[in-house]
NUVO-282127 format. One record per residue (C-alpha): residue in three letters; x, y, z. Coordinates in steps of 0.2 Angstrom, whole numbers, plus 2048, in hexadecimal, padded with zeros to 3 digits. Example, Ala and Ser with C-alpha at 12.3 -4.5 7.8 and 13.67 -1.06 7.14 Angstrom:
2
<node><r>ALA</r><x>83E</x><y>7EA</y><z>827</z></node>
<node><r>SER</r><x>844</x><y>7FB</y><z>824</z></node>
This chain:
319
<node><r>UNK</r><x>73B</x><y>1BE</y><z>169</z></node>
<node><r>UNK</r><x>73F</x><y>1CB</y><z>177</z></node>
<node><r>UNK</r><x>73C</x><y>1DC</y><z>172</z></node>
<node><r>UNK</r><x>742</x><y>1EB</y><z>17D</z></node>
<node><r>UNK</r><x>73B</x><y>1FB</y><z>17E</z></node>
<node><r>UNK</r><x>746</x><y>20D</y><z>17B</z></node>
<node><r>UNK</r><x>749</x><y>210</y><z>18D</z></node>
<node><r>UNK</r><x>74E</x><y>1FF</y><z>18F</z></node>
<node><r>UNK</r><x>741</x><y>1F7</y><z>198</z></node>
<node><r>UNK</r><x>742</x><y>1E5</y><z>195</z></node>
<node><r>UNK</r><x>735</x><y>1DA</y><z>192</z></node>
<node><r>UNK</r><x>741</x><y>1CB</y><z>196</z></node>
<node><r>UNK</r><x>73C</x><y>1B8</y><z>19A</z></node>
<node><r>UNK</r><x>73F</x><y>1B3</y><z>1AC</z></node>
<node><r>UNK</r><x>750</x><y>1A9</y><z>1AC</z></node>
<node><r>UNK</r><x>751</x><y>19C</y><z>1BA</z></node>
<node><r>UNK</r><x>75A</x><y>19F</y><z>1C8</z></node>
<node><r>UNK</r><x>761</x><y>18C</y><z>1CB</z></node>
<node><r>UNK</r><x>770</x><y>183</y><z>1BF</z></node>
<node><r>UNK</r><x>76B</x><y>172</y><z>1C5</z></node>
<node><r>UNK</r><x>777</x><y>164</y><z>1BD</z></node>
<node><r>UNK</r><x>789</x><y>162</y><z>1C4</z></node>
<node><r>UNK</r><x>799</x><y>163</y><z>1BA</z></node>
<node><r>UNK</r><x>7A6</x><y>156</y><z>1BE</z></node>
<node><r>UNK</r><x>7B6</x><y>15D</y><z>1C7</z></node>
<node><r>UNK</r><x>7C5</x><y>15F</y><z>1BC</z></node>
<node><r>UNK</r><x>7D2</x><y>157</y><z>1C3</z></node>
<node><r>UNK</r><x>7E6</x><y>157</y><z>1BC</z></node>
<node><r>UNK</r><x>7EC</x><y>146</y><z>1B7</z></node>
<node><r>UNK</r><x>7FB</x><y>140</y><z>1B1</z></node>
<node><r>UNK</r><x>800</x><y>153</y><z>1AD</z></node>
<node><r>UNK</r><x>7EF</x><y>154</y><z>1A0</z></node>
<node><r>UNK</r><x>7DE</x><y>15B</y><z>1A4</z></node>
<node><r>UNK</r><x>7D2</x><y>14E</y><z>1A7</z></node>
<node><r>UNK</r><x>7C3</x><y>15A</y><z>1A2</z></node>
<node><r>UNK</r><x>7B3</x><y>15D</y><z>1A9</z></node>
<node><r>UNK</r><x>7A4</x><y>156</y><z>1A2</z></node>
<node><r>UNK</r><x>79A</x><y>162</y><z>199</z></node>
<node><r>UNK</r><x>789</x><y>16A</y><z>19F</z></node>
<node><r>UNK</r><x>77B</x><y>163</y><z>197</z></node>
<node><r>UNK</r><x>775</x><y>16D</y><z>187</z></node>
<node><r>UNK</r><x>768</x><y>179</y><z>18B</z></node>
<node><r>UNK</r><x>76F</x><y>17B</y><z>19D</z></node>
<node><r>UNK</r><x>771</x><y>18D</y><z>1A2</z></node>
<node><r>UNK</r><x>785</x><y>190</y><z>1A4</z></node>
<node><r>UNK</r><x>785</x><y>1A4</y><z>1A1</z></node>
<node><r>UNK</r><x>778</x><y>1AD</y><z>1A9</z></node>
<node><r>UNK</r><x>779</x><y>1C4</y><z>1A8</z></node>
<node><r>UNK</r><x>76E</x><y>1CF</y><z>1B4</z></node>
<node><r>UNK</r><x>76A</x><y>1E0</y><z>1AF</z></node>
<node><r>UNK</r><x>77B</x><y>1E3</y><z>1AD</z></node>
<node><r>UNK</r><x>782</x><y>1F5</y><z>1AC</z></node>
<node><r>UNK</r><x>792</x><y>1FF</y><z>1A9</z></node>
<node><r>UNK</r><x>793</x><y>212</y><z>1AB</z></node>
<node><r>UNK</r><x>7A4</x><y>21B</y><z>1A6</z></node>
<node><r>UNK</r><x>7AB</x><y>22C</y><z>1AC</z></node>
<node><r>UNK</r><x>79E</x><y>233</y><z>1BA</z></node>
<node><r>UNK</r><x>792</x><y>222</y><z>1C2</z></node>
<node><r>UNK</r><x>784</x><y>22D</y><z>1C3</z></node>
<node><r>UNK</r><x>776</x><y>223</y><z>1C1</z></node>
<node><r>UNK</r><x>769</x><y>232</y><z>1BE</z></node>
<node><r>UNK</r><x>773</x><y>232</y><z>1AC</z></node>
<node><r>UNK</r><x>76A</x><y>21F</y><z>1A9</z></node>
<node><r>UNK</r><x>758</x><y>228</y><z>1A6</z></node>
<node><r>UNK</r><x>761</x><y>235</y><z>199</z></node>
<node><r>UNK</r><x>76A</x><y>229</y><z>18F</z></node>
<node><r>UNK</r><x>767</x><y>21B</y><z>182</z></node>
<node><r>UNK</r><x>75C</x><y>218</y><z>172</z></node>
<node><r>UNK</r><x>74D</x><y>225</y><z>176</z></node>
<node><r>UNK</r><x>75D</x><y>233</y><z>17A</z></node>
<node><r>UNK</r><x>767</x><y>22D</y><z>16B</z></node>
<node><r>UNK</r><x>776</x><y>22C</y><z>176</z></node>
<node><r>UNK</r><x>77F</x><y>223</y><z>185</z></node>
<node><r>UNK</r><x>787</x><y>233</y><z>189</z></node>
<node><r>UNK</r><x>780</x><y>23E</y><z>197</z></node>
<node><r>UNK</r><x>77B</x><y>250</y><z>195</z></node>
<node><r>UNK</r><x>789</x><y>255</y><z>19D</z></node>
<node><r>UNK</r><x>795</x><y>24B</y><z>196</z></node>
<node><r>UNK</r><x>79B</x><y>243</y><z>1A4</z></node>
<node><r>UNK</r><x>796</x><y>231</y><z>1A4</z></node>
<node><r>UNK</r><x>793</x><y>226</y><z>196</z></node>
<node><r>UNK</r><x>787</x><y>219</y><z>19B</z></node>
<node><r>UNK</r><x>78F</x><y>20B</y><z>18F</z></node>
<node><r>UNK</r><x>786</x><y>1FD</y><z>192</z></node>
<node><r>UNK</r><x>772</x><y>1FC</y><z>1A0</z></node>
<node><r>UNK</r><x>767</x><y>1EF</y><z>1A5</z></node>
<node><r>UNK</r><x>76E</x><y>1DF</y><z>199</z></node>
<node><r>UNK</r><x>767</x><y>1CF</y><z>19C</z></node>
<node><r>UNK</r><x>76A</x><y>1BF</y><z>193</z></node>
<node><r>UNK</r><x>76D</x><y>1AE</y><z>197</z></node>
<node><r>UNK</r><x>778</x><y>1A1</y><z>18D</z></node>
<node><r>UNK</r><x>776</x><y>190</y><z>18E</z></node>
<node><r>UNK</r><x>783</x><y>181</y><z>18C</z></node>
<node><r>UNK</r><x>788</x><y>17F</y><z>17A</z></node>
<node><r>UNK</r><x>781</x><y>18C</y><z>175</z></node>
<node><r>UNK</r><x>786</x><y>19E</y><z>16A</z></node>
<node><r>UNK</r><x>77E</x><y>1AD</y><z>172</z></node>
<node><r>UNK</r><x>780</x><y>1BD</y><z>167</z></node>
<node><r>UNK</r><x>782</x><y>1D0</y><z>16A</z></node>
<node><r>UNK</r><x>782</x><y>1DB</y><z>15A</z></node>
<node><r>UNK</r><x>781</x><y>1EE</y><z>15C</z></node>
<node><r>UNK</r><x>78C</x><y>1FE</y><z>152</z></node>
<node><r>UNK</r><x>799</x><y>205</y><z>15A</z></node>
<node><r>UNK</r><x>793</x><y>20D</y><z>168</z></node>
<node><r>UNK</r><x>786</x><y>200</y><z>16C</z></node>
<node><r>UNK</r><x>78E</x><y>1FA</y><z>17B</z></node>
<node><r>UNK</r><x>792</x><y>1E7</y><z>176</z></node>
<node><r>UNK</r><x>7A4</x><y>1E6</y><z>17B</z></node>
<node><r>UNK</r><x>7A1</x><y>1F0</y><z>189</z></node>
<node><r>UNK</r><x>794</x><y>1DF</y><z>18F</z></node>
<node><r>UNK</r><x>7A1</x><y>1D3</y><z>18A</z></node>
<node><r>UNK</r><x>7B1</x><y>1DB</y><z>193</z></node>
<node><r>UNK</r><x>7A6</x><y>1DD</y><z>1A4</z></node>
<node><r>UNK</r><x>7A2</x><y>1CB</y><z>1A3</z></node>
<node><r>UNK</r><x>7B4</x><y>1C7</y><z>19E</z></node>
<node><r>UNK</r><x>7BB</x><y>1D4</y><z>1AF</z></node>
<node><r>UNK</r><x>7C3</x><y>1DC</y><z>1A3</z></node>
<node><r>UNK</r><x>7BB</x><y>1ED</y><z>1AC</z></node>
<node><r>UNK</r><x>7AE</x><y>1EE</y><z>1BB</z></node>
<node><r>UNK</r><x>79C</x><y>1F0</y><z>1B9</z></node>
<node><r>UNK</r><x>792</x><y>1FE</y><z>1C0</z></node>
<node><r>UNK</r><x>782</x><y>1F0</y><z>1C3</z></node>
<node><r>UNK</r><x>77B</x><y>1E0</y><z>1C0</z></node>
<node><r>UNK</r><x>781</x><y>1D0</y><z>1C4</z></node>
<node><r>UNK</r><x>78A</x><y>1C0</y><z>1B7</z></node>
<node><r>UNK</r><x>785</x><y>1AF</y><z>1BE</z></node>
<node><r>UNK</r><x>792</x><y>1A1</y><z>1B7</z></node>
<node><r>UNK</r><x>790</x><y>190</y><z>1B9</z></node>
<node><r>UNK</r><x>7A2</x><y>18A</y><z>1BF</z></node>
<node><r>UNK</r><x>7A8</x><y>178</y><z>1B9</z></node>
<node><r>UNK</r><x>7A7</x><y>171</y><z>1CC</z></node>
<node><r>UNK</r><x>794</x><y>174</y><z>1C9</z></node>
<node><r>UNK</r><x>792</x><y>185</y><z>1D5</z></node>
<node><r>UNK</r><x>78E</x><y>197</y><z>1CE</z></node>
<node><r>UNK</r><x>797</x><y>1A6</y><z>1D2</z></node>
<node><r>UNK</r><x>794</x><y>1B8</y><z>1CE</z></node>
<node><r>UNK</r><x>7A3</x><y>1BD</y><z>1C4</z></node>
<node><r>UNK</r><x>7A1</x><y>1D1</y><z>1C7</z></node>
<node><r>UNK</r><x>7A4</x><y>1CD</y><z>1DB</z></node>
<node><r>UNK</r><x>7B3</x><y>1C2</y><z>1D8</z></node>
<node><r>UNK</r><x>7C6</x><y>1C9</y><z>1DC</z></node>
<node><r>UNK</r><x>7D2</x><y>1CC</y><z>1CE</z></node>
<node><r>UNK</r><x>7DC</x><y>1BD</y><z>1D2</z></node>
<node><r>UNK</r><x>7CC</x><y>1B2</y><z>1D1</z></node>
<node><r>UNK</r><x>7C9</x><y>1B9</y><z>1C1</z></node>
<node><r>UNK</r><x>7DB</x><y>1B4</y><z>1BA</z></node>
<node><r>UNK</r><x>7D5</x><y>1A2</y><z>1C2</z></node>
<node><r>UNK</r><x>7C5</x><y>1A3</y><z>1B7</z></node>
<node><r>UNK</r><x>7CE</x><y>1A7</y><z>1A9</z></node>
<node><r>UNK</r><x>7D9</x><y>199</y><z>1A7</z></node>
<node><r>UNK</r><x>7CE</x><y>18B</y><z>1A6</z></node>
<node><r>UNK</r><x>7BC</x><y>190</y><z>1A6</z></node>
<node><r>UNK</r><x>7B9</x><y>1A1</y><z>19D</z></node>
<node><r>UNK</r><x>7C2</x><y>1A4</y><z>18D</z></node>
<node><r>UNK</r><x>7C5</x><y>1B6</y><z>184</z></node>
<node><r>UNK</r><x>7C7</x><y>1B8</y><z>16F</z></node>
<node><r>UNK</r><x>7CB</x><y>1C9</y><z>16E</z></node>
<node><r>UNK</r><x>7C8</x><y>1D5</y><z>160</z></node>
<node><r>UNK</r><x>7DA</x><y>1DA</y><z>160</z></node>
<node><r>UNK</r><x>7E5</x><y>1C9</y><z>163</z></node>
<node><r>UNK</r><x>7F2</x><y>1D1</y><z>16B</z></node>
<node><r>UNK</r><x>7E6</x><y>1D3</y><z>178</z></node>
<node><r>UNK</r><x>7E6</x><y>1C1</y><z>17C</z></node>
<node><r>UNK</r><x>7F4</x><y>1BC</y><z>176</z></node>
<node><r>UNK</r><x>809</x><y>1C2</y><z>178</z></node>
<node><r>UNK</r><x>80E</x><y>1C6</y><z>168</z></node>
<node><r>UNK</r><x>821</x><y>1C3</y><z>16C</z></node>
<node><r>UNK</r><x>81E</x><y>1B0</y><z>170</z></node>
<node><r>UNK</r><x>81C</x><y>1A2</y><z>164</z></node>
<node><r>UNK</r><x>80C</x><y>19A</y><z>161</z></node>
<node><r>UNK</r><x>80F</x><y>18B</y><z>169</z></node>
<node><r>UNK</r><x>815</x><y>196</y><z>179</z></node>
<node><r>UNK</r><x>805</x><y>19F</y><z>17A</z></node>
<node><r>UNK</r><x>7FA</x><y>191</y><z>17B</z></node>
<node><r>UNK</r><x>809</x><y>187</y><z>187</z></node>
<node><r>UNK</r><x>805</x><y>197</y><z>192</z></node>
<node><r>UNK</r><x>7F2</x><y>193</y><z>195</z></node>
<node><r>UNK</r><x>7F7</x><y>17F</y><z>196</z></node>
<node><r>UNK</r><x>805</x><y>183</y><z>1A4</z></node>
<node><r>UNK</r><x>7F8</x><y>190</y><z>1AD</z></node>
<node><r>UNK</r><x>7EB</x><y>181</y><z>1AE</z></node>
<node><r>UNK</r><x>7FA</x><y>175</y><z>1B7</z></node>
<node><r>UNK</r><x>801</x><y>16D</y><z>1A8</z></node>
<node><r>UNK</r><x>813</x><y>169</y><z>1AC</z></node>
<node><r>UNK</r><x>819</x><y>15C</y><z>1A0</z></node>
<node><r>UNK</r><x>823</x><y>164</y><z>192</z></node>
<node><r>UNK</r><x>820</x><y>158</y><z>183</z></node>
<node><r>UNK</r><x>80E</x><y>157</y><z>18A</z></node>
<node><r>UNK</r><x>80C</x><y>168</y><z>188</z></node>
<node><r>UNK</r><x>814</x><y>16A</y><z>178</z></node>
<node><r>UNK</r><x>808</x><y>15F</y><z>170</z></node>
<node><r>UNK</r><x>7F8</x><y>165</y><z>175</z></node>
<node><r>UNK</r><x>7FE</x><y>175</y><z>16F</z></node>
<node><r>UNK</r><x>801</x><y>16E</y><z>15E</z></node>
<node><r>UNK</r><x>7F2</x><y>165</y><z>15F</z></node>
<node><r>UNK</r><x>7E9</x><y>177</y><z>164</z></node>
<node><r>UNK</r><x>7F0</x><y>181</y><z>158</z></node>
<node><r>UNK</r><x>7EE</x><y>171</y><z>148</z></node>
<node><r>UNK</r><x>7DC</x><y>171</y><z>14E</z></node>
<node><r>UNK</r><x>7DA</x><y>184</y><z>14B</z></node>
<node><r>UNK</r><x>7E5</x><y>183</y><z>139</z></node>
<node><r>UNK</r><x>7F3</x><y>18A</y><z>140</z></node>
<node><r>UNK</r><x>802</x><y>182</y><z>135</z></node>
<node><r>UNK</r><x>80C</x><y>177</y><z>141</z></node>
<node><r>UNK</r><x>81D</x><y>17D</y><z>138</z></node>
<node><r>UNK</r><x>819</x><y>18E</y><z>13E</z></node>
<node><r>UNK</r><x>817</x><y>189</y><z>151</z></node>
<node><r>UNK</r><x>826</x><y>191</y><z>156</z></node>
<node><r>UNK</r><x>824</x><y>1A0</y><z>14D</z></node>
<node><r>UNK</r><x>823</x><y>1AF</y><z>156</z></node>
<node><r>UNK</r><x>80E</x><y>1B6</y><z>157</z></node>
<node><r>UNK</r><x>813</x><y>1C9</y><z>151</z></node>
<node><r>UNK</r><x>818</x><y>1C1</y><z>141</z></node>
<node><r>UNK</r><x>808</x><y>1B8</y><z>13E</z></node>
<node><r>UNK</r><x>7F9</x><y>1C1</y><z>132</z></node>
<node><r>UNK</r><x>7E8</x><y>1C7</y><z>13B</z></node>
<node><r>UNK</r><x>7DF</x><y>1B6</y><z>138</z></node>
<node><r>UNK</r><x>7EC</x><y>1AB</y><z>13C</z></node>
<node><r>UNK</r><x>7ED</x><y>1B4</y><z>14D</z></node>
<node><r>UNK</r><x>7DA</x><y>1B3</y><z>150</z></node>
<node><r>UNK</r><x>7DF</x><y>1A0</y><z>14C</z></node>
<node><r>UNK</r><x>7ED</x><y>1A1</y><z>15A</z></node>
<node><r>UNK</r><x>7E0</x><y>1AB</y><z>165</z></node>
<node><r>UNK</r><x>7D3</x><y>19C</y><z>163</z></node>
<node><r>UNK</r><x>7E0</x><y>18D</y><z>167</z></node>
<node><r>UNK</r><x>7E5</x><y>196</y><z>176</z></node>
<node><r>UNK</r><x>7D5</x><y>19B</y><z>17C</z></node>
<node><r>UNK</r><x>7CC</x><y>187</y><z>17B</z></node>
<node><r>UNK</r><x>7DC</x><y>181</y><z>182</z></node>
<node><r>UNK</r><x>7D6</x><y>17A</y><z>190</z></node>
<node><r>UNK</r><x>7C2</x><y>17A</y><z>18A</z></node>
<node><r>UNK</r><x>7BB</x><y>187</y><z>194</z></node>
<node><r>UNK</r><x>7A8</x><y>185</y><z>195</z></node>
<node><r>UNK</r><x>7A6</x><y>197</y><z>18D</z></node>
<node><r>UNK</r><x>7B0</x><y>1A2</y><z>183</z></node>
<node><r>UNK</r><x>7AD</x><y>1B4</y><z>17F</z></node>
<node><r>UNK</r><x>7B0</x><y>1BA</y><z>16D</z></node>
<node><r>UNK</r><x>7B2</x><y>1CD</y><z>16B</z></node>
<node><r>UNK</r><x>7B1</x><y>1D0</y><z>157</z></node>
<node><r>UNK</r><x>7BA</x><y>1C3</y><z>153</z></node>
<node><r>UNK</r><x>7BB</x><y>1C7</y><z>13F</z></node>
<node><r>UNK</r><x>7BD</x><y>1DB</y><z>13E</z></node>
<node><r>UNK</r><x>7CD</x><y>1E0</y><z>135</z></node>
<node><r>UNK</r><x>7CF</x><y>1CD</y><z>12C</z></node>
<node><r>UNK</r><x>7CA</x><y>1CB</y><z>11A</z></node>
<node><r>UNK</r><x>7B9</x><y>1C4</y><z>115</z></node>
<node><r>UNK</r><x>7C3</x><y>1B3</y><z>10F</z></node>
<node><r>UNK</r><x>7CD</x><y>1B3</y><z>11D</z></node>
<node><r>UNK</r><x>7BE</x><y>1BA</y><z>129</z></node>
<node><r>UNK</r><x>7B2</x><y>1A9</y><z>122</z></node>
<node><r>UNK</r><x>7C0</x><y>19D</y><z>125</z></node>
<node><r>UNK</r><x>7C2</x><y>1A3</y><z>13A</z></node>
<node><r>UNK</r><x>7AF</x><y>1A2</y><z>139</z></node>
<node><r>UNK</r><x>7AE</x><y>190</y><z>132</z></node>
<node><r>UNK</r><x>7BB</x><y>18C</y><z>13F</z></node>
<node><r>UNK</r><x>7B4</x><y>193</y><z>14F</z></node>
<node><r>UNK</r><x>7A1</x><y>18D</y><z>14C</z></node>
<node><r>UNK</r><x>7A8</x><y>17B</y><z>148</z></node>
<node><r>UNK</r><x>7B3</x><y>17D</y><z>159</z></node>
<node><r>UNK</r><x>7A5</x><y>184</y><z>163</z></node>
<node><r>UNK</r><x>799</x><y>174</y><z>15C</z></node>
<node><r>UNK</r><x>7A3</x><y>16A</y><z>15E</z></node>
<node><r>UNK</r><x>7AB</x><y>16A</y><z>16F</z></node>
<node><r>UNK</r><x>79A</x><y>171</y><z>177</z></node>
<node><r>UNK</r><x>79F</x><y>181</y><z>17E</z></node>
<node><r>UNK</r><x>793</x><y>190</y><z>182</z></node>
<node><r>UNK</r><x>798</x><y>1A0</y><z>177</z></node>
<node><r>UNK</r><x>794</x><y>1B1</y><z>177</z></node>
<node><r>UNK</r><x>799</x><y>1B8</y><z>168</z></node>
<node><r>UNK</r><x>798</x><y>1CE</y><z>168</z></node>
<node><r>UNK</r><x>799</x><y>1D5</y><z>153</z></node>
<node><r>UNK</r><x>792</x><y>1E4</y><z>14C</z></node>
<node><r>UNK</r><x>792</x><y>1D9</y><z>13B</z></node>
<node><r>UNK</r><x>77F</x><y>1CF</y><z>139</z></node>
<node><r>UNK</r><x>788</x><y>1C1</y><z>12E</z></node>
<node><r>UNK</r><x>794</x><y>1BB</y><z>13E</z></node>
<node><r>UNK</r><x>786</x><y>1BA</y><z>149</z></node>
<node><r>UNK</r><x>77B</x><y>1B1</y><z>13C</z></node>
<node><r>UNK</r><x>787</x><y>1A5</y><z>139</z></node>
<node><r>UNK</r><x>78E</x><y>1A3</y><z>14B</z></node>
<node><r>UNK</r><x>77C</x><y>1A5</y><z>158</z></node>
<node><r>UNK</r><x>76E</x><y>19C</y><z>15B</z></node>
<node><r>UNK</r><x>767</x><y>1AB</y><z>166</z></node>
<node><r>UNK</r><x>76D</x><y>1BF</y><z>165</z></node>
<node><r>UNK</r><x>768</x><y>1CD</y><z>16F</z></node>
<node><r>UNK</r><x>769</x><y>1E2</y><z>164</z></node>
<node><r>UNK</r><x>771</x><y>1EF</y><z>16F</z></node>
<node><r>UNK</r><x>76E</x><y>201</y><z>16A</z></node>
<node><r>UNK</r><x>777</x><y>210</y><z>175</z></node>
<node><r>UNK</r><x>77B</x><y>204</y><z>184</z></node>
<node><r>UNK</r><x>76B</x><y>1FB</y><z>182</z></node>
<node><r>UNK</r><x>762</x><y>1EC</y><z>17F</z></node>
<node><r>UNK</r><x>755</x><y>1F0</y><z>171</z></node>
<node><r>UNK</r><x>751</x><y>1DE</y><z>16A</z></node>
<node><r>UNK</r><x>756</x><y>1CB</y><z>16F</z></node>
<node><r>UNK</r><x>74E</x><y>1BA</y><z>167</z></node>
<node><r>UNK</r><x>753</x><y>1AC</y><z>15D</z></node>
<node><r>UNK</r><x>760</x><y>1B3</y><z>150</z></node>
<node><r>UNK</r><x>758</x><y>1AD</y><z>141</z></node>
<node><r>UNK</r><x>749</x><y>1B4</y><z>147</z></node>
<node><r>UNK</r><x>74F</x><y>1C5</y><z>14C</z></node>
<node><r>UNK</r><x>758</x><y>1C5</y><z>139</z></node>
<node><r>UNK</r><x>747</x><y>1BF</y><z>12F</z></node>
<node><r>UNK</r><x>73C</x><y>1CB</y><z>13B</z></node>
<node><r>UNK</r><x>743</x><y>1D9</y><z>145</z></node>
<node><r>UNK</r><x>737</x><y>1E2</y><z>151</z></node>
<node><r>UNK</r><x>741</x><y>1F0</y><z>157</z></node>
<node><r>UNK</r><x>744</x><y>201</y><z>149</z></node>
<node><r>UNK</r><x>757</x><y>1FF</y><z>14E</z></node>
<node><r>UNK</r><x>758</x><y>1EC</y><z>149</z></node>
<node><r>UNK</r><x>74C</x><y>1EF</y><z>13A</z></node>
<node><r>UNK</r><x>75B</x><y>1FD</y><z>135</z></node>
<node><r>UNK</r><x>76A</x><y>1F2</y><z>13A</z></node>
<node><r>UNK</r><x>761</x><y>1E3</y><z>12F</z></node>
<node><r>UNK</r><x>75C</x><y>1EE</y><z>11E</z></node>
<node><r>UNK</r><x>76E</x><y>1F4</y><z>120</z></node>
<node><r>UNK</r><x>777</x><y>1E2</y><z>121</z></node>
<node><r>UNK</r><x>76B</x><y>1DC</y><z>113</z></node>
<node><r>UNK</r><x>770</x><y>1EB</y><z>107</z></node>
């Protein structure tokens, strides 16, 4: 287990610096994806550099008066909040890297920077890319990044109607990621889509239906079929249960960890709840203030927290 001090110094282990193994080129045949082989399991795919993200003012003297030991990511003079300093963590193929933290923490703010979603203020995200090269995504252009996205970096958002259109079908929103990645073939189309959206329990008869008329689960269902439509080699999960009932919440969760197991993709999986990242990560990292305060295996971390913020966060999930 790493444990980091209030400051948030890391005590980090070195990660490599080389991705060796190629990935296969994906090549369009016959209007279908002929996918990529996978990276071998335990081969780093995901790899974050003391990344940081400062809001308001980038006044970096505000680093040394924020965070855990200040009780706050705000600066003095309320200027700047630094949401999110100096996070590392690597994720390898196949794997479920978690980040839990209260509101506040900084968790989203990590996932949306590696997802472009906003710029970073420091720090670097390595990706290896299917062709086999690595890339860091913060010095890639916008129109890269809606390149990434279709194929090779997938986003579950918290709210679905961030990553999906509400006023398309079901089918049509997965079609839409299928068309982005070169699909042209109508009835080809149509039928992965069903095939998509029967693997994630969407109900086939309601294919057609419009997205603003489904429940929250059933759009977080939606959400999942469009986002492994093309099996990206990582997905991001922002709180992917909040707002849905706990039966509802367990069925999503049952569905995404048998998806992630079984297709092989690397996860990284942000939730203020202990129960999702227990049952979802092999790994998890605790941000407090903008900070990593504690990262280790997850079952570990949950049996023996070392930092006081974990230890709090644990006695409270356990109560």
């Amino acid at each position: 287990m790493t444990v980091y001090d209030t400051a948030g110094d890391t005590i980090s282990d070195t990660i490599s610096d080389t991705i060796s193994d190629t990935i296969s080129d994906t090549r369009l045949e016959d209007a279908t994806i002929a996918y990529s082989k996978a990276p071998s399991a335990g081969q780093t795919v995901l790899r974050v550099e003391r990344l940081g993200k400062i809001f308001g003012d980038q006044n970096l003297a505000a680093v040394a008066h924020t965070g855990p030991g200040a009780g706050t990511e705000k600066s003095p003079d309320g200027n700047s909040v630094v949401a999110a300093w100096d996070v590392s963590f690597n994720v390898a193929a196949g794997e479920a890297f978690g980040v839990i933290g209260e509101s506040g923490s900084g968790k989203s703010t990590v996932m949306r920077a590696i997802a472009g979603d906003h710029s970073s203020t420091a720090g670097s995200v390595w990706m290896q890319r299917r062709d086999g090269s690595t890339v860091d995504l913060l010095t890639m252009t916008a129109s890269e990044r809606r390149a990434l996205r279709v194929d090779e970096l997938s986003v579950v958002y918290q709210d679905a109607a961030e990553g999906l259109d509400l006023g398309v079908t079901a089918g049509g929103n997965v079609a839409d990621r299928l068309t982005a990645a070169g699909w042209r073939n109508f009835g080809q189309i149509r039928e992965r889509a069903a095939e998509l959206l029967g693997r994630t329990e969407v109900p086939l008869e309601r294919m057609d239906d419009l997205v603003r008329t489904f429940s929250g689960g059933m759009r977080q269902r939606v959400q999942l079929a469009r986002a492994l439509a093309n099996r990206p080699p990582i997905v991001l999960l922002d709180e992917p249960t909040t707002g849905l009932d706990a039966s509802v919440a367990a069925g999503v969760l049952d569905l995404i960890r048998s998806l992630l197991e079984e297709l092989g993709i690397a996860a990284v999986v942000v939730s203020h709840d202990f129960a999702v990242i227990e049952m979802l990560t092999t790994r998890c990292m605790v941000m407090q203030h903008g900070r990593v305060v504690e990262q280790g295996l997850t079952d570990q971390l949950f049996e023996d927290p070392q930092a006081p913020y974990t230890q709090r966060l644990v006695a409270a999930a356990r109560a």
